[in-house]
Biopython code that builds the backbone (N, CA, C, O; Angstrom):
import numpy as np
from Bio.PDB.StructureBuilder import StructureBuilder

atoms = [
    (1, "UNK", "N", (82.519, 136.889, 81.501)),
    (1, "UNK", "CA", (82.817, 138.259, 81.096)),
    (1, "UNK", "C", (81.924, 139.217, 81.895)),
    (1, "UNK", "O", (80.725, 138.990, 82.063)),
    (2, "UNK", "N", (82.498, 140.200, 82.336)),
    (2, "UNK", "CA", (81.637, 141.080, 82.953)),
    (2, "UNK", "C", (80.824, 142.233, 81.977)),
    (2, "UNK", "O", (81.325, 142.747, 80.977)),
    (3, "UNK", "N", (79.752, 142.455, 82.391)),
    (3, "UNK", "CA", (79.054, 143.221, 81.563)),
    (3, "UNK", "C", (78.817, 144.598, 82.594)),
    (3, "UNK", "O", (78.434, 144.678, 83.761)),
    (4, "UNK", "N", (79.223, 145.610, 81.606)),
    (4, "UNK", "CA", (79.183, 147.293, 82.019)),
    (4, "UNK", "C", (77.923, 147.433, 82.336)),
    (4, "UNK", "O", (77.789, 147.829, 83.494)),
    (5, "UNK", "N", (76.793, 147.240, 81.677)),
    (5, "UNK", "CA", (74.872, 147.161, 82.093)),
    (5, "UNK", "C", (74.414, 146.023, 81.695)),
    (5, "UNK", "O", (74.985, 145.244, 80.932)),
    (6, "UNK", "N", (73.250, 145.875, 82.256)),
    (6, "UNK", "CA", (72.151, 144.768, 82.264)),
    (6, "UNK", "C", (70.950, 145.320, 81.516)),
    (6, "UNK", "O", (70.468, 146.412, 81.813)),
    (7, "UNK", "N", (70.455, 144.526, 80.505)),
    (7, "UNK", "CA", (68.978, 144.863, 80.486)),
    (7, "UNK", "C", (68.077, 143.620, 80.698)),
    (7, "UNK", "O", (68.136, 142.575, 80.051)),
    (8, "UNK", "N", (67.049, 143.976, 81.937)),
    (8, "UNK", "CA", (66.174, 143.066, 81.699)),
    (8, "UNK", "C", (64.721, 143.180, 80.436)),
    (8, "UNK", "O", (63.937, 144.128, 80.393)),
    (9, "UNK", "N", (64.699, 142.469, 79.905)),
    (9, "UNK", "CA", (63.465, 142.355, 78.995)),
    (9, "UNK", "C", (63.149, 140.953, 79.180)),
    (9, "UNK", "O", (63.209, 139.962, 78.452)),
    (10, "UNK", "N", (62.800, 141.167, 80.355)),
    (10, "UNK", "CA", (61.864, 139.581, 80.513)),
    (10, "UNK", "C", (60.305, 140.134, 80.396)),
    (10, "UNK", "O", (59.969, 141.187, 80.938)),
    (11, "UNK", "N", (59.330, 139.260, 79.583)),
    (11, "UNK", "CA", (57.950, 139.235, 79.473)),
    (11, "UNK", "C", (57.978, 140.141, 78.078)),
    (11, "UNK", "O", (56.915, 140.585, 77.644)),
    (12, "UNK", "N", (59.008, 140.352, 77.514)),
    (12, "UNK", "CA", (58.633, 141.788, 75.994)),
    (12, "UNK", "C", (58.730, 141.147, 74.714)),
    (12, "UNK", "O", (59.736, 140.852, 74.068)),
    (13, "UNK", "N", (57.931, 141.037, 74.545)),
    (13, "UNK", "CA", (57.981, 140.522, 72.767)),
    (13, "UNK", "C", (58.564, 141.159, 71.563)),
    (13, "UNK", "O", (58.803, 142.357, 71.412)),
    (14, "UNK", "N", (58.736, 140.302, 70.824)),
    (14, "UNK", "CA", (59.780, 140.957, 69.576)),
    (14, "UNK", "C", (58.844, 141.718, 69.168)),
    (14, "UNK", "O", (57.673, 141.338, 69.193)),
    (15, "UNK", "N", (59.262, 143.101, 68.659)),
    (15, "UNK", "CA", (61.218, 143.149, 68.787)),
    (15, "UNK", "C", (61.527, 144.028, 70.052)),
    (15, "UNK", "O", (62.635, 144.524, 69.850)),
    (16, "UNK", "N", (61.112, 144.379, 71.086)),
    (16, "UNK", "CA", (61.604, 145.029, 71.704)),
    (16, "UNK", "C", (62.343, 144.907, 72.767)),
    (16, "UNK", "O", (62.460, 145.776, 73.632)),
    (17, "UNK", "N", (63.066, 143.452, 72.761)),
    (17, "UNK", "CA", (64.068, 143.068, 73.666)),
    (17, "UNK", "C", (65.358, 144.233, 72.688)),
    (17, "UNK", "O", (66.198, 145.028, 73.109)),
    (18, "UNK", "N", (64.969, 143.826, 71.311)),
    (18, "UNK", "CA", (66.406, 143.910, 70.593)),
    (18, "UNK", "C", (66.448, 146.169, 70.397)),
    (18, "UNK", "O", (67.263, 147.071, 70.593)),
    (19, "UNK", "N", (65.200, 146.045, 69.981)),
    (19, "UNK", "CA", (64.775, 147.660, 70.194)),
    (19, "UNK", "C", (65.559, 148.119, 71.755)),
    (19, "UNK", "O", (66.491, 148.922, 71.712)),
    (20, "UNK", "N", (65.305, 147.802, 72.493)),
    (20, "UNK", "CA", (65.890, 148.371, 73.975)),
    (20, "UNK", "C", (67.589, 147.519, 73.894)),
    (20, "UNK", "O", (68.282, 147.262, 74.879)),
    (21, "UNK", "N", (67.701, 147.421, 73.427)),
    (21, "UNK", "CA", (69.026, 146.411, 73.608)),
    (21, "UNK", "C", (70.293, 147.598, 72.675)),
    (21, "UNK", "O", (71.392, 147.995, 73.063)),
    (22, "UNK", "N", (69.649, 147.845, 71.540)),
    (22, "UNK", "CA", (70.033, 148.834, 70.170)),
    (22, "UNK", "C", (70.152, 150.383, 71.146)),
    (22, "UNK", "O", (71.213, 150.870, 71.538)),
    (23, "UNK", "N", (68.960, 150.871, 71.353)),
    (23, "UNK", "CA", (68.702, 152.098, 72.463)),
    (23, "UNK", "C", (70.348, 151.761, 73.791)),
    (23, "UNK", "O", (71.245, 152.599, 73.881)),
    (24, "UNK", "N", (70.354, 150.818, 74.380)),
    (24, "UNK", "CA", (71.071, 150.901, 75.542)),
    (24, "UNK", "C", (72.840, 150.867, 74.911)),
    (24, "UNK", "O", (73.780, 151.499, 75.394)),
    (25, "UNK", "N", (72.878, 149.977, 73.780)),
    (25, "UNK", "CA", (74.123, 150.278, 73.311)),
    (25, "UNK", "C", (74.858, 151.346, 72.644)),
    (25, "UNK", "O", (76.080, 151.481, 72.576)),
    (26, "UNK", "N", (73.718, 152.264, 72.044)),
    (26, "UNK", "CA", (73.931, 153.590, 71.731)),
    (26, "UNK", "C", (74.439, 154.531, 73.071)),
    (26, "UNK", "O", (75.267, 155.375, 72.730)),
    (27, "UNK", "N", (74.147, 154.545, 74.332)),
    (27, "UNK", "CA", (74.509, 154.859, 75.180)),
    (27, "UNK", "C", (75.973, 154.479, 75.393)),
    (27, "UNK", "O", (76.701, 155.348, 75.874)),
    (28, "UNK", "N", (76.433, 153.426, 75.129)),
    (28, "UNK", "CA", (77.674, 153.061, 75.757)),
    (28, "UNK", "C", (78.813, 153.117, 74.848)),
    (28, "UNK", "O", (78.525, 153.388, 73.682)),
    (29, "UNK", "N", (80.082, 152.914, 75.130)),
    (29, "UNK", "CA", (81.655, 153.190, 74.303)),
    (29, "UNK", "C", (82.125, 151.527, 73.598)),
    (29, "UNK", "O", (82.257, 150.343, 73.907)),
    (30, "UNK", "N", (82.213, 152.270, 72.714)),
    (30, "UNK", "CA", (82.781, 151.334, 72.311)),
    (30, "UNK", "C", (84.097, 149.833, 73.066)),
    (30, "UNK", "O", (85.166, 150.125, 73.601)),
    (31, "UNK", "N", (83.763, 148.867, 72.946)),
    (31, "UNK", "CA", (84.525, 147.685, 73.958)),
    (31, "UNK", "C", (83.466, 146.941, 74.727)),
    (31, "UNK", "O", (83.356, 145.720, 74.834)),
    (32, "UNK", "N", (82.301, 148.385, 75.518)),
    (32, "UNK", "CA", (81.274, 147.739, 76.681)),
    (32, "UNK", "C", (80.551, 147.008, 76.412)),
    (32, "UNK", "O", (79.826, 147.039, 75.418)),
    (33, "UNK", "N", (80.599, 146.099, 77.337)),
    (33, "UNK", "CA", (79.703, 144.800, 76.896)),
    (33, "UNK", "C", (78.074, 145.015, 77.955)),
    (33, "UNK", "O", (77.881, 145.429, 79.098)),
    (34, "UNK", "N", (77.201, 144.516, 76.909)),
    (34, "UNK", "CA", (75.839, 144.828, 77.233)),
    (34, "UNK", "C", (75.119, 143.248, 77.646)),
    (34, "UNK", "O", (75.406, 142.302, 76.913)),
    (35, "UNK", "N", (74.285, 143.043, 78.709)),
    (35, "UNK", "CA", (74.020, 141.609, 79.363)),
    (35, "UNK", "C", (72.697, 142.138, 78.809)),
    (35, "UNK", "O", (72.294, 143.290, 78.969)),
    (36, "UNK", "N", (71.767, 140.707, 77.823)),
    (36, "UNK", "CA", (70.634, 141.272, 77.979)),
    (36, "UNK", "C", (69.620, 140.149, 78.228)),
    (36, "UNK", "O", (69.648, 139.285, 77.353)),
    (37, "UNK", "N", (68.480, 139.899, 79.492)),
    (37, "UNK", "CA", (68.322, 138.872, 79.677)),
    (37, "UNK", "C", (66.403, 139.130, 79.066)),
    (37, "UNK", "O", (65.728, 140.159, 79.125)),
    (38, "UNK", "N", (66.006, 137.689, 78.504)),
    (38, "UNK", "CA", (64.682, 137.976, 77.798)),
    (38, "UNK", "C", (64.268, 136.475, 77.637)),
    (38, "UNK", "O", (64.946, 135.450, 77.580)),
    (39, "UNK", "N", (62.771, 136.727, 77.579)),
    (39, "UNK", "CA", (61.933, 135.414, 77.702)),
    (39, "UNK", "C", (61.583, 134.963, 76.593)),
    (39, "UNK", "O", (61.197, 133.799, 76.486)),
    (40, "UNK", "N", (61.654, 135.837, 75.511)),
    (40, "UNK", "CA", (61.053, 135.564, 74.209)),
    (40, "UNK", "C", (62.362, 134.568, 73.668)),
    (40, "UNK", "O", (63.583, 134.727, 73.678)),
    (41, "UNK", "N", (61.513, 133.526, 73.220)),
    (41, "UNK", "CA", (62.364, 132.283, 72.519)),
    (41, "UNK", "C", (62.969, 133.195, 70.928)),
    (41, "UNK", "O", (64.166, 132.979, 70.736)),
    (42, "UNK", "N", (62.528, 133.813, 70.212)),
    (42, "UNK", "CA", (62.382, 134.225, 69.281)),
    (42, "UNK", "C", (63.688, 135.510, 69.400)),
    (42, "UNK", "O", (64.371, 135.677, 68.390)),
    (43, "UNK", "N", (63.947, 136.266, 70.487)),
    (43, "UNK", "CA", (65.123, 136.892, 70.307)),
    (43, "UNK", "C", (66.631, 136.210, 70.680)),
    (43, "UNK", "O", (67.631, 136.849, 71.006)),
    (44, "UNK", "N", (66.518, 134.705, 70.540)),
    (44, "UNK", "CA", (67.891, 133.998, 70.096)),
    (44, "UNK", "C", (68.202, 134.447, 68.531)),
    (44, "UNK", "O", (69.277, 134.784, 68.034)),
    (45, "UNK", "N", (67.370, 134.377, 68.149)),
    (45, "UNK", "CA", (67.488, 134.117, 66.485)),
    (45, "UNK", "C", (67.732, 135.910, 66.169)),
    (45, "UNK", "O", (68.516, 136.462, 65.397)),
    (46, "UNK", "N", (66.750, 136.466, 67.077)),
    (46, "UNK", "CA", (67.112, 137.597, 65.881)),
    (46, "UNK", "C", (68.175, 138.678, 66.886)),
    (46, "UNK", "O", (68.366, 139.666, 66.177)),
    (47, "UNK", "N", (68.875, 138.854, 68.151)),
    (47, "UNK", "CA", (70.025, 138.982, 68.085)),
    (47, "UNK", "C", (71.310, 138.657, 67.401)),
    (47, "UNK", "O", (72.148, 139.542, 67.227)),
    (48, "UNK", "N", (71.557, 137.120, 66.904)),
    (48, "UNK", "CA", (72.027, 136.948, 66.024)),
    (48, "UNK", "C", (71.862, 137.722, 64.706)),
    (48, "UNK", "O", (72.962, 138.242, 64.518)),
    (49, "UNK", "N", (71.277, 137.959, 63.993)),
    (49, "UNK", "CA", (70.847, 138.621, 62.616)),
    (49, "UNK", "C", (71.258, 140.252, 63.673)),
    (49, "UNK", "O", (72.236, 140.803, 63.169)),
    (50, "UNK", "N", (70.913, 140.750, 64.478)),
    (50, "UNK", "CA", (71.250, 141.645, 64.861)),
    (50, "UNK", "C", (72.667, 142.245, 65.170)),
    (50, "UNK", "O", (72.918, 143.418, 64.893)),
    (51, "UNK", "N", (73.568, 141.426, 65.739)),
    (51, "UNK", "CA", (74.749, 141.400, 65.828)),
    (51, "UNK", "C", (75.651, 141.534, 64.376)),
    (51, "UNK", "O", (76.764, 142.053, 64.286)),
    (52, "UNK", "N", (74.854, 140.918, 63.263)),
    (52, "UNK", "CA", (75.802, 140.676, 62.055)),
    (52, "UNK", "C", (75.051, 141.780, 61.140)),
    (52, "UNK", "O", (75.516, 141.926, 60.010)),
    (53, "UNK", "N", (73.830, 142.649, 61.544)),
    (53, "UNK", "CA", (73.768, 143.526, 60.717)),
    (53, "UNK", "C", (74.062, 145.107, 61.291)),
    (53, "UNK", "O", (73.812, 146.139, 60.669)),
    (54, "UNK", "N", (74.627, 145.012, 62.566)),
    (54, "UNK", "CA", (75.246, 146.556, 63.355)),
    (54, "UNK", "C", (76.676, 146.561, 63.637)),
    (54, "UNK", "O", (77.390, 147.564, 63.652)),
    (55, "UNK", "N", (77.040, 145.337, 63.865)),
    (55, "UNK", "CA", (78.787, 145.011, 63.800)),
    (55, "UNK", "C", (79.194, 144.946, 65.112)),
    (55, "UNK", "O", (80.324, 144.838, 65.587)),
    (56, "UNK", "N", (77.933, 145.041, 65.716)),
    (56, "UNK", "CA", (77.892, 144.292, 67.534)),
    (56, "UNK", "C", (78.596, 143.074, 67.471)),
    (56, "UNK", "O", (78.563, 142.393, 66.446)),
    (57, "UNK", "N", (79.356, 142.669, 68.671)),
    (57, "UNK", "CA", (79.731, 141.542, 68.417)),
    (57, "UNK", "C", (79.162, 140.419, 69.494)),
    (57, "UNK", "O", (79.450, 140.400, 70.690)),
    (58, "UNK", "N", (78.251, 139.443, 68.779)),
    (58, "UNK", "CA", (77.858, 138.571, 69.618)),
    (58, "UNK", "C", (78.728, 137.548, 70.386)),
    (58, "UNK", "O", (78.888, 136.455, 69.844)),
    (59, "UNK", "N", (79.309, 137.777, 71.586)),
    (59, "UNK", "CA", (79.912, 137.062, 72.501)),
    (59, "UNK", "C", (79.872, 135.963, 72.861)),
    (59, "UNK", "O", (80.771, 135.183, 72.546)),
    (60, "UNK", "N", (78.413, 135.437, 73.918)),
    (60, "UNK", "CA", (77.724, 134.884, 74.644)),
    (60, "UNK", "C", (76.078, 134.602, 74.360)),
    (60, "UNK", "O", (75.268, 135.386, 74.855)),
    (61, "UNK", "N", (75.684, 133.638, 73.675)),
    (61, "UNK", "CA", (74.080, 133.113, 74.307)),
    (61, "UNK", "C", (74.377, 131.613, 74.745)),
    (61, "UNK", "O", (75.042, 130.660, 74.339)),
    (62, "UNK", "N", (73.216, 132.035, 76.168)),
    (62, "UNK", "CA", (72.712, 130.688, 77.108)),
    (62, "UNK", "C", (71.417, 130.911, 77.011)),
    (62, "UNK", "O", (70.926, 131.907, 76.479)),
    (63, "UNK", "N", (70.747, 129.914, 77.566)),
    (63, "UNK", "CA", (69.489, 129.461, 77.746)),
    (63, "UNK", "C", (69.051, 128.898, 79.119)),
    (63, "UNK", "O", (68.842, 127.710, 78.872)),
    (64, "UNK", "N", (68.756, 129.139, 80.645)),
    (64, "UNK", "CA", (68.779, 129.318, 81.731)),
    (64, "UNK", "C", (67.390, 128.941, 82.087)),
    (64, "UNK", "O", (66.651, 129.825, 82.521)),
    (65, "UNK", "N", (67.109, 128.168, 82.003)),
    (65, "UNK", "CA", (65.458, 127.956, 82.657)),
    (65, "UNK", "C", (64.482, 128.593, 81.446)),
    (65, "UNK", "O", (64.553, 128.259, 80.263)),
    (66, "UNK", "N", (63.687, 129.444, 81.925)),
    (66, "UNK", "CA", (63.243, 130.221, 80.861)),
    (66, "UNK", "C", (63.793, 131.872, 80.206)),
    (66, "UNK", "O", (63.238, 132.798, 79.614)),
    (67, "UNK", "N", (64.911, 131.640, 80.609)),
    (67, "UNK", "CA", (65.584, 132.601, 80.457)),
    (67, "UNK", "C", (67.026, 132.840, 79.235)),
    (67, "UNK", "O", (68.164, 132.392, 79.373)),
    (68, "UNK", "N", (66.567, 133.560, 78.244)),
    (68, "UNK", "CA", (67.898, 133.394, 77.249)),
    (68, "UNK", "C", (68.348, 134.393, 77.547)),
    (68, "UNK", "O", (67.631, 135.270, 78.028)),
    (69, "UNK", "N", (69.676, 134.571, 77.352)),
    (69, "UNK", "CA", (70.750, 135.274, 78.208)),
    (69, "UNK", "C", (71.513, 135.534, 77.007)),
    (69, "UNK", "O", (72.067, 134.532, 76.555)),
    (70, "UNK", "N", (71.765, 137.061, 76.104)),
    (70, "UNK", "CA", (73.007, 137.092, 75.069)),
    (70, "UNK", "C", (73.629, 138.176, 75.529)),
    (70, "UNK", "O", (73.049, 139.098, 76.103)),
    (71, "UNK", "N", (75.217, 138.106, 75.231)),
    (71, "UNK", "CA", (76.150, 139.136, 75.589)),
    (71, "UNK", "C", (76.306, 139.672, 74.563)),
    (71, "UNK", "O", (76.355, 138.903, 73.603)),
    (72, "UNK", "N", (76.452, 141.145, 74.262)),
    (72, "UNK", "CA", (76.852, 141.925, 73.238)),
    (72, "UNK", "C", (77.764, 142.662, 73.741)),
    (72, "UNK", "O", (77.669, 143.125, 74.877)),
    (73, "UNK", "N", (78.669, 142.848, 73.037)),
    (73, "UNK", "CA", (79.655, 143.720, 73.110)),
    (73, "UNK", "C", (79.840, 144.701, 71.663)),
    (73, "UNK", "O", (79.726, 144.504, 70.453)),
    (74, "UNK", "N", (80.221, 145.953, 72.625)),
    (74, "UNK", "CA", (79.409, 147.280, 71.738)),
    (74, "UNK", "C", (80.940, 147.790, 70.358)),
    (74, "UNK", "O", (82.163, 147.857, 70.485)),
    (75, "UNK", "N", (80.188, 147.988, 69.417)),
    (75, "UNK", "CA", (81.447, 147.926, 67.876)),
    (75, "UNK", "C", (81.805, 149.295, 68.539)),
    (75, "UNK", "O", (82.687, 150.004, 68.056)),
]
sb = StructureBuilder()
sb.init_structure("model")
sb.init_model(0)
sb.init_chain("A")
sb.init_seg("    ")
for serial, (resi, resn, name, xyz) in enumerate(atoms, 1):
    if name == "N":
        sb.init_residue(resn, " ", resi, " ")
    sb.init_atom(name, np.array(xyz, "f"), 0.0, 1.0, " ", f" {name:<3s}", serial, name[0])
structure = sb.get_structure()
């Protein structure tokens, strides 16, 4: 799936992968899908809980080396 923006939050600790992730989707229209790539093991779990408490819809998570990778696509 192609994603409209990227955010990198590699090296940022919770919560502010998901803080900048919330910020960048407010920017965008509804449909756009948001790539957000981050080192913290800990924002697998709470994108999930994130997705099901804004009505984002979680698409896509991988796990890439040290790299977790989730797609959101914006409600």
């Amino acid at each position: 799936m192609q994603a409209h923006k990227e955010l990198d939050a590699r090296g940022l600790n919770c919560p502010l992968p998901i803080l900048k992730a919330k910020k960048a989707l407010a920017d965008m229209t509804s449909g756009q899908v948001l790539r957000v790539i981050s080192t913290d093991a800990g924002s697998v779990r709470d994108f999930q809980a994130f997705a099901k408490q804004t009505g984002n819809e979680l698409v896509e998570q991988q796990t890439v080396g040290g790299d977790h990778i989730t797609v959101l696509k914006r409600r």
